[in-house]
C-alpha positions as CSV (number, residue, x, y, z in Angstrom):
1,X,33.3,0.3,0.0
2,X,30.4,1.2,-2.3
3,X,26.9,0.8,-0.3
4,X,23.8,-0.4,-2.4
5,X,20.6,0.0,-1.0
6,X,18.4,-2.9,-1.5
7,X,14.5,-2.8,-2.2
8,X,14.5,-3.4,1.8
9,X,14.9,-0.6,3.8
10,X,18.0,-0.3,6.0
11,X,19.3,-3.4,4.1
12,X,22.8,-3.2,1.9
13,X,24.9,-4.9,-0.7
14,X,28.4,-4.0,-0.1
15,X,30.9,-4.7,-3.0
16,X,34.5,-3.8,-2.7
17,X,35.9,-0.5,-4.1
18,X,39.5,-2.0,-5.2
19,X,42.7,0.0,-5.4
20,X,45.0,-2.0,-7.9
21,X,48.3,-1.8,-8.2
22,X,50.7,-4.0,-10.1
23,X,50.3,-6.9,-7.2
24,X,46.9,-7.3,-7.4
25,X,44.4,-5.1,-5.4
26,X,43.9,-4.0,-1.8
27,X,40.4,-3.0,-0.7
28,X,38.6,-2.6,2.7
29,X,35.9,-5.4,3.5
30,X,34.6,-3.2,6.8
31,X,35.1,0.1,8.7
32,X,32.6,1.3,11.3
33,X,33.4,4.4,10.9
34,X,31.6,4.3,6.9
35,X,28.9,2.1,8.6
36,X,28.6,4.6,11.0
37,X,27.9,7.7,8.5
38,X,25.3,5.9,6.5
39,X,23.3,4.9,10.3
40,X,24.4,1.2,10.6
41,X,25.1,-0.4,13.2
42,X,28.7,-0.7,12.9
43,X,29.5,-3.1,16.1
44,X,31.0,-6.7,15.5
45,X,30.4,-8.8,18.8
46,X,31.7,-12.0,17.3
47,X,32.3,-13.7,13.4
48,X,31.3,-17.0,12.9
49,X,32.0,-19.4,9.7
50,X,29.5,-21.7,8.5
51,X,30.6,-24.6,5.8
52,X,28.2,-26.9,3.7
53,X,29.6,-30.3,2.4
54,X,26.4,-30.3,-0.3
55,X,25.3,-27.6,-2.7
56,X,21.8,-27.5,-2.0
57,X,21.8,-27.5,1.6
58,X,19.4,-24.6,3.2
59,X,20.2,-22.7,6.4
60,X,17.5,-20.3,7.9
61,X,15.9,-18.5,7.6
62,X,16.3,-17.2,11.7
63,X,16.8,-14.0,13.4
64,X,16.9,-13.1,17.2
65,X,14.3,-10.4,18.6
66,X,15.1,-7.3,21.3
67,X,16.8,-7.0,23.2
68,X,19.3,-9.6,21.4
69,X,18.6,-8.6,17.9
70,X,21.4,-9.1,15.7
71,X,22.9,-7.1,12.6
72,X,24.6,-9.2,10.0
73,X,27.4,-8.8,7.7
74,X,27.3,-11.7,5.3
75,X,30.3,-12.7,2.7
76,X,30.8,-15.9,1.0
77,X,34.4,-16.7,1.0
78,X,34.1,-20.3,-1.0
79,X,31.5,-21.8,-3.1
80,X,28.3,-19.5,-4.0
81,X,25.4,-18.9,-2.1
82,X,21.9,-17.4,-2.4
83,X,21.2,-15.4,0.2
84,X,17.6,-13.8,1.8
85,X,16.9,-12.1,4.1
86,X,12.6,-11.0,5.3
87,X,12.2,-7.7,6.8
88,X,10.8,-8.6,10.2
89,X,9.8,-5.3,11.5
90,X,6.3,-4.5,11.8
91,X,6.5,-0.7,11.6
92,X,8.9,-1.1,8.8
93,X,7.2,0.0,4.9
94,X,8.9,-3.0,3.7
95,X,7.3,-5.4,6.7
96,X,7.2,-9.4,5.7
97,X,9.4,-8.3,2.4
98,X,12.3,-10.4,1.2
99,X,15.0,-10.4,-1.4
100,X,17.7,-12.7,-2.3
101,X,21.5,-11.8,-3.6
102,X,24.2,-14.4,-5.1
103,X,27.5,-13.9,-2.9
104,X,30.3,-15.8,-4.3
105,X,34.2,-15.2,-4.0
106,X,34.0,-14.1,-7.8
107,X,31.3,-11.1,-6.8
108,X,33.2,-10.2,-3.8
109,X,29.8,-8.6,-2.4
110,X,28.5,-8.6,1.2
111,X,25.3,-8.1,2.7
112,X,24.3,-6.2,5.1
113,X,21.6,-7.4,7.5
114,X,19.2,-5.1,9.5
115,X,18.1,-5.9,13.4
116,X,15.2,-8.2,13.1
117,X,15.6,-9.6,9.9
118,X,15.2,-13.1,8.9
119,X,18.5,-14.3,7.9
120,X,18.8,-17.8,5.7
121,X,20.8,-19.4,2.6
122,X,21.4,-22.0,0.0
123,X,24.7,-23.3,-1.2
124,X,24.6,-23.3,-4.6
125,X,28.5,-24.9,-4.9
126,X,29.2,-28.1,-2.9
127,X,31.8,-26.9,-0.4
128,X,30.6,-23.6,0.2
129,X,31.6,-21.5,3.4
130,X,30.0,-18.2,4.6
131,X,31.7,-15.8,6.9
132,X,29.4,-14.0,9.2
133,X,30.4,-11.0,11.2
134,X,27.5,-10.3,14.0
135,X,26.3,-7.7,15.6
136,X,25.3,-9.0,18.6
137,X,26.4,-12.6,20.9
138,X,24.3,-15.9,19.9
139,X,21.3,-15.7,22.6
140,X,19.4,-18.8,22.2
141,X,16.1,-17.6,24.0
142,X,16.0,-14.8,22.1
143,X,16.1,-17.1,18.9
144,X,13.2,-16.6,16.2
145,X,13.2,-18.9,12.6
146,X,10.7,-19.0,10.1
147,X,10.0,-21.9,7.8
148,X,12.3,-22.0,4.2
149,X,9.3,-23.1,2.4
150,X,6.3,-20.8,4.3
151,X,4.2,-20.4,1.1
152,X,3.3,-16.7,2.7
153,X,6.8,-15.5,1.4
154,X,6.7,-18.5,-1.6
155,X,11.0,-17.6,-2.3
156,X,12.5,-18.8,-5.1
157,X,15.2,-21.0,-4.0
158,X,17.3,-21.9,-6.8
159,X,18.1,-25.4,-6.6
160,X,16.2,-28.6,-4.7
161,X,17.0,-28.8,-1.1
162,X,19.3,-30.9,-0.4
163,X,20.1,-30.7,3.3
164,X,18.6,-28.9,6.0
165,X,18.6,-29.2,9.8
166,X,15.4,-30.9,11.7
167,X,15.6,-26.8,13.6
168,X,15.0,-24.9,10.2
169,X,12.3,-28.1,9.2
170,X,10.4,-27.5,12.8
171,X,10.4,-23.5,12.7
172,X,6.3,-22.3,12.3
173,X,5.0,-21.2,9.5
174,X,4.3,-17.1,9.7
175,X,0.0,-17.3,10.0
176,X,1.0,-19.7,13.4
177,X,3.7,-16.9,14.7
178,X,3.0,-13.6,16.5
179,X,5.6,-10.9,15.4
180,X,3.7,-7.7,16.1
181,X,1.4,-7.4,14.0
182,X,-2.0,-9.2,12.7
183,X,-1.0,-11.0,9.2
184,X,-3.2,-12.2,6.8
185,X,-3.2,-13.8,3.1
C-alpha cells in the first residue's frame, strides 16, 4: 500500500501498490501491521456498505466522540463519490480543516479517517456503494453530525443535492455546537 498524507494531519489516501502478472494484478487493500508502523489505528470492529440509488445524494457529515470515536477506512467499490472529512480535534493544527478526495473503482484509492473526524459524501454516479471498514462499533449516544451546508466550512460539493436524510438536514450548525473549543467567524 502506498500512504499519502493529506493536508490533514493523521489523515491518509491509500492507493494500491499492484503486483501484475499476466492475470491481472494482486494487491493488498489493508494490513495492520503497515497501519500500525505509520501510528494508525489499525483495528477493524465491524465493515459496513452503504448504497445510493441517486447521484447526488449527501451522507454526513458525522462522527462519534470518546470514548466511541471511530477510525475510518473508506473505499468506493461502485459508482464515484466525493468524499470529506473535518478535522474535529481541537488541539489538532489542522482543527475545523476539511478536504475532499474522488474514490471511484477506477482510482482504486481509500481514505483513511482519523478519531474525531467528521466523516460525509456525495455520490457523484447514480448507483454508487461505499465500503466502510470501522474502527470502532456504531454507538448512537456517542453520535455527533454537522450540517453539509454549515457556511463556516462553505465545501464545495460537486453536484446539487439530490437526496439527503431528515438526520444530516437537522444536525446544528458549528457556531450552535460545543466541541472543545470557543469558535468564531
Amino acid at each position: 500500500m502506498i500512504f499519502t498524507e493529506t493536508e490533514l494531519k493523521d489523515a491518509f489516501i491509500i492507493d494500491l501498490e499492484e503486483k501484475p502478472d499476466h492475470r491481472g494484478f494482486f494487491a493488498r487493500t489493508f494490513c495492520a501491521q503497515e497501519f500500525a508502523a505509520r501510528g494508525l489505528k489499525p483495528t477493524v470492529a465491524q465493515c459496513n456498505l452503504s448504497f445510493n440509488y441517486k447521484k447526488g445524494t449527501v451522507r454526513g457529515m458525522h462522527y462519534q466522540i470518546l470514548p466511541a470515536a471511530e477510525t475510518k477506512l473508506i473505499r468506493c467499490t461502485k459508482g464515484a463519490i466525493y468524499d470529506v472529512i473535518i478535522d474535529m480535534r481541537p488541539e489538532s493544527p489542522t482543527f475545523l480543516s476539511h478536504i475532499g478526495v474522488e474514490l471511484t473503482p477506477e482510482n482504486r484509492r481509500a481514505l483513511y479517517v482519523p478519531e474525531m473526524f467528521a466523516h460525509g459524501y456525495q455520490a457523484l454516479t447514480d448507483e454508487t456503494e461505499v465500503v466502510y471498514q470501522v474502527g470502532e462499533f456504531y454507538t448512537p449516544g456517542y453520535e455527533r453530525g454537522l450540517r453539509y451546508d454549515d457556511p463556516f466550512f462553505n465545501i464545495d460539493w460537486p453536484l446539487d443535492v439530490t437526496e439527503i436524510s431528515e438526520k444530516d438536514l437537522n444536525w446544528p450548525l458549528l457556531r450552535m455546537m460545543t466541541v472543545g473549543a470557543t469558535i468564531s467567524k
